[in-house]
N, C-alpha and C positions, 0 to 999 in steps of 0.2 A: 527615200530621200525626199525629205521638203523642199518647197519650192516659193521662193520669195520672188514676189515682182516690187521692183524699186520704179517711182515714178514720182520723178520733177522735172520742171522746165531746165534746172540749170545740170548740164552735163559731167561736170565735177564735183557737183554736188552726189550724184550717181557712183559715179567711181568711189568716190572717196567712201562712200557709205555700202559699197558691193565688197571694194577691197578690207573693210572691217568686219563683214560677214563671210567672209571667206573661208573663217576658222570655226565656223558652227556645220559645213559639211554639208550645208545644204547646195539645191540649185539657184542659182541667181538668174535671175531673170531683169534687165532694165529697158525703161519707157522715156522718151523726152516726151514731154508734153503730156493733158489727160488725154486727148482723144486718141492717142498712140497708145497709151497708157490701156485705156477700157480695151482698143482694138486685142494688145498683148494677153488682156489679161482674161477676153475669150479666147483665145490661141491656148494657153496653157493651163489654163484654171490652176493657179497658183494657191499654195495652203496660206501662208500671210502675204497680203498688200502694204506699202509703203508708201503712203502717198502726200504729195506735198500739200500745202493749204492754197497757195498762193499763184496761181499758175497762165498765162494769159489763155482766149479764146475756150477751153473747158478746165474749170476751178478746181479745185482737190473737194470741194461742196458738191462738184457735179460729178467729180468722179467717184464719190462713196456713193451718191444717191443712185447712181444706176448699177452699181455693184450689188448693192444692197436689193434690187428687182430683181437682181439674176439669183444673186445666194445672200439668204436673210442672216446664215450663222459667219459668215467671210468674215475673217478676222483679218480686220485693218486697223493699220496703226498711220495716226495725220502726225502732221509735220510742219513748223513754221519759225520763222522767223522769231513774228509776233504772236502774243501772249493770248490778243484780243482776237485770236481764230480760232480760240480752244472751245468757247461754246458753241459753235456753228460747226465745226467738226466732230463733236459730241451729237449736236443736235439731230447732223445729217445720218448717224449710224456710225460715226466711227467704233472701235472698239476700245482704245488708248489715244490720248494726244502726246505730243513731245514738244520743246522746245530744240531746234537746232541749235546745236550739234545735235543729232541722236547718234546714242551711244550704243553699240551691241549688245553694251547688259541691261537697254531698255529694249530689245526686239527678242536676247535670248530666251525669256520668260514662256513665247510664245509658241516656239520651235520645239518644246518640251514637250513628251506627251504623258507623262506621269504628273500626279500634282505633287507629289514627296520633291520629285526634280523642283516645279517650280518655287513652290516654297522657300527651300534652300535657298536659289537664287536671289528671290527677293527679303528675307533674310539678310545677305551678302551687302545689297542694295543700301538698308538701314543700317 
């Protein structure tokens, strides 16, 4: 079973984005905060990260860059609001950016491990 860590400052934000992954069968894992967040996401070395852009005291900037020291291949997906985080989420390592909402059939792709699955999926997408 995969193991997703969800990590934003805002706690409904979490929910609401755990209870839409609910149905991909994986583990869910949630973080308020990044430094909660990095803390979590040594605890369970999760297969995708979720992580917000926008976050006070450690960034979604600062929580890729040190993910990305621990494990170079960490497949994270950033998250915002605004539009204007999407290169500085690329920049730092992200893997994907989104605009919130994020959607399940923007994080299912991930959770696949064959590429015939992803395909399909993104397919579906267009």
């Amino acid at each position: 079973m995969k193991k997703i860590l969800i990590i934003d400052d805002n706690s409904m934000i979490i929910r609401s984005l755990a209870m839409l992954l609910n149905s991909t069968g994986c583990e869910i894992h949630e973080a308020v905060g990044g430094e909660n967040g990095l803390l979590k996401y040594k605890e369970i070395n999760p297969d995708v990260v979720i992580t917000d852009m926008e976050m006070p005291f450690v960034s979604g900037e600062e929580v890729i860059t040190e993910i990305r020291k621990l494990k170079k291949t960490q497949t994270i997906i950033a998250m915002s609001a605004s539009d204007k985080n999407r290169s500085t989420a690329l920049n730092a390592g992200a893997t994907q950016f989104y605009l919130k909402p994020l959607l399940h059939t923007d994080v299912l792709p991930y959770l696949l491990d064959n590429w015939e699955e992803k395909l399909s999926i993104f397919k579906m997408q267009t």
